[in-house]
N, C-alpha and C positions, 0 to 999 in steps of 0.2 A: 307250701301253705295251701289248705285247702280252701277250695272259693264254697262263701254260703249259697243255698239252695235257695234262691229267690224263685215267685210262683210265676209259673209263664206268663207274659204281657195279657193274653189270651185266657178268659174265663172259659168253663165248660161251654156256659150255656149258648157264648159264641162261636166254639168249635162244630159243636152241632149244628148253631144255623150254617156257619159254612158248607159245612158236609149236605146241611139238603139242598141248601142251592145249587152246588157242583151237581146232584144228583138229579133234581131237579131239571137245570140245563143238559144234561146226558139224557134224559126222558124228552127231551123238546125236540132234539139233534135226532134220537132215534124215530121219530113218530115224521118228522120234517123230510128224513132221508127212506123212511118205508112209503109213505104219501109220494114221494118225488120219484124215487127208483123203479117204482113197485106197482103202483094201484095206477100213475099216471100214464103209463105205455098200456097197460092191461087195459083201461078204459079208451083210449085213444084209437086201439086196436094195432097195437101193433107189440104183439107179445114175444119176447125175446126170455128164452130160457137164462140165459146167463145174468140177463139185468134181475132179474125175478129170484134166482140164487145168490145174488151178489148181496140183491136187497134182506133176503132175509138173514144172511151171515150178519151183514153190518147191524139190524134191527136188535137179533140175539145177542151179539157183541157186545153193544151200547145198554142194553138191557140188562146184561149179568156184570159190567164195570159200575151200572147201576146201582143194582142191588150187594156188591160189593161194598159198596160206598155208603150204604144206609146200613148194614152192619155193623158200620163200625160206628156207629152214634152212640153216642154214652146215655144213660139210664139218669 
């Protein structure tokens, strides 16, 4: 027996707001973790190459799972 195609619980126009919120909170994490990693030992003076590379891997990261994520918003 084939089961009918019922419409998912979920309208577009709420899958989208999910999608920017998720993406949204990814922009929060990435900007919270470059400020923290990043800018905060560099102004402190106490400049450590590896924290300064770590921070910008994870910034990029968080930035292209990002924009990953706002791609796929429907129209």
């Amino acid at each position: 027996m084939v089961e009918p195609d019922f419409p998912s619980p979920i309208g577009k126009a709420a899958r989208n707001e999910r999608r920017k919120a998720f993406a949204s909170t990814c922009n929060t994490v990435a900007v919270a973790f470059f400020v923290s990693a990043l800018l905060q030992p560099v102004t402190g003076g106490q400049l450590r190459w590896i924290s300064i590379i770590g921070a910008l891997v994870g910034f990029v990261a968080l930035q292209g799972f990002l924009h990953y994520i706002l791609a796929r918003v429907e129209d």
